[in-house]
Steps between C-alpha positions, in 0.01 A plus 500: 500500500138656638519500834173257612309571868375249648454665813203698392199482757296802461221433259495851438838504306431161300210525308236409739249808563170604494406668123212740702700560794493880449138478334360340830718745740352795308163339537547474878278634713687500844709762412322823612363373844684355856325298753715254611386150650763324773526178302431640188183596258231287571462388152844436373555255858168316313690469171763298671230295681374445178815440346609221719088371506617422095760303613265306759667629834333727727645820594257702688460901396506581869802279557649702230765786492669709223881573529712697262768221433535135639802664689279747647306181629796298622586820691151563647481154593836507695361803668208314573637154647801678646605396922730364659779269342398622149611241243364370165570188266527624147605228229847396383535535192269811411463877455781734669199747585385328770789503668551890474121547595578299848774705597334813457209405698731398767474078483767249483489312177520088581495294164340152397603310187297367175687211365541385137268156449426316156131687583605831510629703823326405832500617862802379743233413797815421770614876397198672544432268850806625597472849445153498644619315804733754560280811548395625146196712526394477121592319194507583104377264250484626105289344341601438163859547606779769404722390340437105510156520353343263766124499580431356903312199457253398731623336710764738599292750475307305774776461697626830507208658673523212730855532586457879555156456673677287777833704497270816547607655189379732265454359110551768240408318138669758175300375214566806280590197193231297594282540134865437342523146436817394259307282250119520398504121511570571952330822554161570666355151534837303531701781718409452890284807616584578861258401770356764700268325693438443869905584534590439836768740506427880406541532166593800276461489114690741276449562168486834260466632152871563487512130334152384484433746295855623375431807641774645757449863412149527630591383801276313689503129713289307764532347826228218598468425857371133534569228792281463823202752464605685883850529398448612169247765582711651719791480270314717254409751681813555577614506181234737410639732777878468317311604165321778643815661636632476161273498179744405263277360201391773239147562464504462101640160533278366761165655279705285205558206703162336400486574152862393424502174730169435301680526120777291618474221303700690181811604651482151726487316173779717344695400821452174482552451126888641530557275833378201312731581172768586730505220713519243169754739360750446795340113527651498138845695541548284844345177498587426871216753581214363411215684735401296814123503521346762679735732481477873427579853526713778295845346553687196483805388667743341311747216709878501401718203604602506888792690565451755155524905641207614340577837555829429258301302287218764451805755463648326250193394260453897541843537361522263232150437397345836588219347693369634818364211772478577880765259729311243711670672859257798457266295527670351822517141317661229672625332181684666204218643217415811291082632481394647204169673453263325325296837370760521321344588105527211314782524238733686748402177747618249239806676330626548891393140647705314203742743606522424878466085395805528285691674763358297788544179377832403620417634823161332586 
């Protein structure tokens, strides 16, 4: 039997690429000169102004900063917001990355739980009160989720910069699936865009070509620095000082940045295309999973019945029906489930979905 992954989560190995990559690398002017700008070229910080101006948020140039990776900018901004009593709230389920990231830069990792609703995961507001109360310097919100797919909606969006405005507390926003919508019937207009404005808590925005443009070998991401205008200011700068001391961004991919974040509407539309024919694929093989609305991202998580091991489970449908899914405890879920990536190219998707439904059914 062929073994089926559906684990795969680098574009670059499933399909989804650039056709003049190498034409518009040759083509690159940045190559043969060096002068280096703290928080990056000048004009590649105004692409991603401009890029989030299309999407009707504002995300000043100067309020800008390039990074190589989004884990480069968790780290920096650990550096940044690190004192006394270091701890940050990081959602339960969600990526094990974070975690790792917080121990290296020396912080204690709290949690706070997203529940399962009938409309779609939401914020546990007692948990995050909680953790807040007790200390936590700064909290992570994704927004679409990994792995549940759940866009903030307003009003906790609102609430969170309350909460962490009162508390103190830092807000660091991951939006790196944010043009990723599951269904073209939700995305742009239906899928909540995250409010920036007049934040009363600082605010820090991440996003980066790695997914917004399925491009994680050129390496390059962003930091925006929003919340009250004193506090903020002198955030940046000190983020610009972190940057200078390490100038980790390539000068051929920030002279690229403007070019490529301006063509993105191709390889967006590829990217959405699969997502949509993935999502009904698995909607199809599992019924149960219809898509909540407003929901998005590259992976889905899967729930098994309470009580199920899904490390045995995701063992065994390895075994005897040569599929690959990832358990749900990597993921730190609370509940029993599997997450399967949803970049997945289409036939391998649906061959390994029917799959994972057959074998899941007793157990979910």
């Amino acid at each position: 039997m062929e073994l089926l992954d559906l684990t795969l989560a680098n574009p670059t190995e499933v399909g989804l690429t650039w056709p003049d990559l190498f034409r518009r690398l040759a083509a690159c002017e940045g190559v043969s000169s060096y002068d280096p700008s703290p928080g990056g070229q000048p004009s590649a910080r105004e692409a991603v102004e401009a890029y989030y101006r299309d999407r009707r948020l504002d995300a000043p140039a100067n309020r800008t900063l390039l990074t190589a990776s989004t884990s480069e900018a968790y780290g920096w901004l650990l550096m940044l917001l690190s004192g006394s009593g270091n701890r940050v709230l990081l959602p339960r389920p969600g990526y094990p990355l974070y975690g790792d990231i917080t121990r290296f830069g020396g912080w204690d990792a709290g949690s706070y739980r997203l529940q399962p609703t009938a409309e779609g995961w939401r914020l546990d507001r007692q948990d995050i009160a909680r953790g807040l109360a007790a200390g936590a310097r700064a909290l992570v919100a994704i927004h679409p989720h990994n792995p549940t797919g759940a866009f903030l909606t307003a009003a906790d969006q609102r609430w969170l910069q309350n909460a962490c405005a009162e508390a103190g507390a830092a807000l660091i926003v991951d939006e790196v699936f944010a043009d990723f919508a599951w269904r073209s019937d939700s995305s742009a207009a239906g899928a909540p865009e995250f409010c920036y404005h007049d934040s009363p808590a600082l605010l820090f925005v991440l996003g980066g070509i790695s997914k917004t443009l399925a491009l994680p070998q050129l390496k390059c991401s962003w930091i925006v620095t929003l919340g009250p205008e004193r506090v903020a200011a002198r955030a940046q700068q000190h983020l610009e000082y972190l940057a200078d001391t390490y100038l980790s961004v390539a000068t051929p991919t920030q002279a690229l940045l403007p070019e490529l974040l301006a063509d993105r509407s191709a390889i967006q539309g590829r990217i959405r295309g699969r997502l949509d024919t993935n999502t009904r694929a698995l909607e199809v093989a599992w019924p149960s999973l219809a898509a909540p609305p407003h929901s998005g991202g590259w992976w889905r998580l899967c729930p098994l019945r309470p009580g199920v091991d899904d490390e045995s489970f995701a063992l065994a449908l390895l075994r005897q029906r040569s599929t690959l899914v990832h358990p749900g405890y990597l993921f730190d879920a609370a509940e029993p489930a599997v997450a399967v990536s949803l970049i997945t190219p289409e036939e391998t998707f649906s061959a390994g979905v029917t799959r994972l439904a057959d074998m899941a059914y007793p157990f979910c």
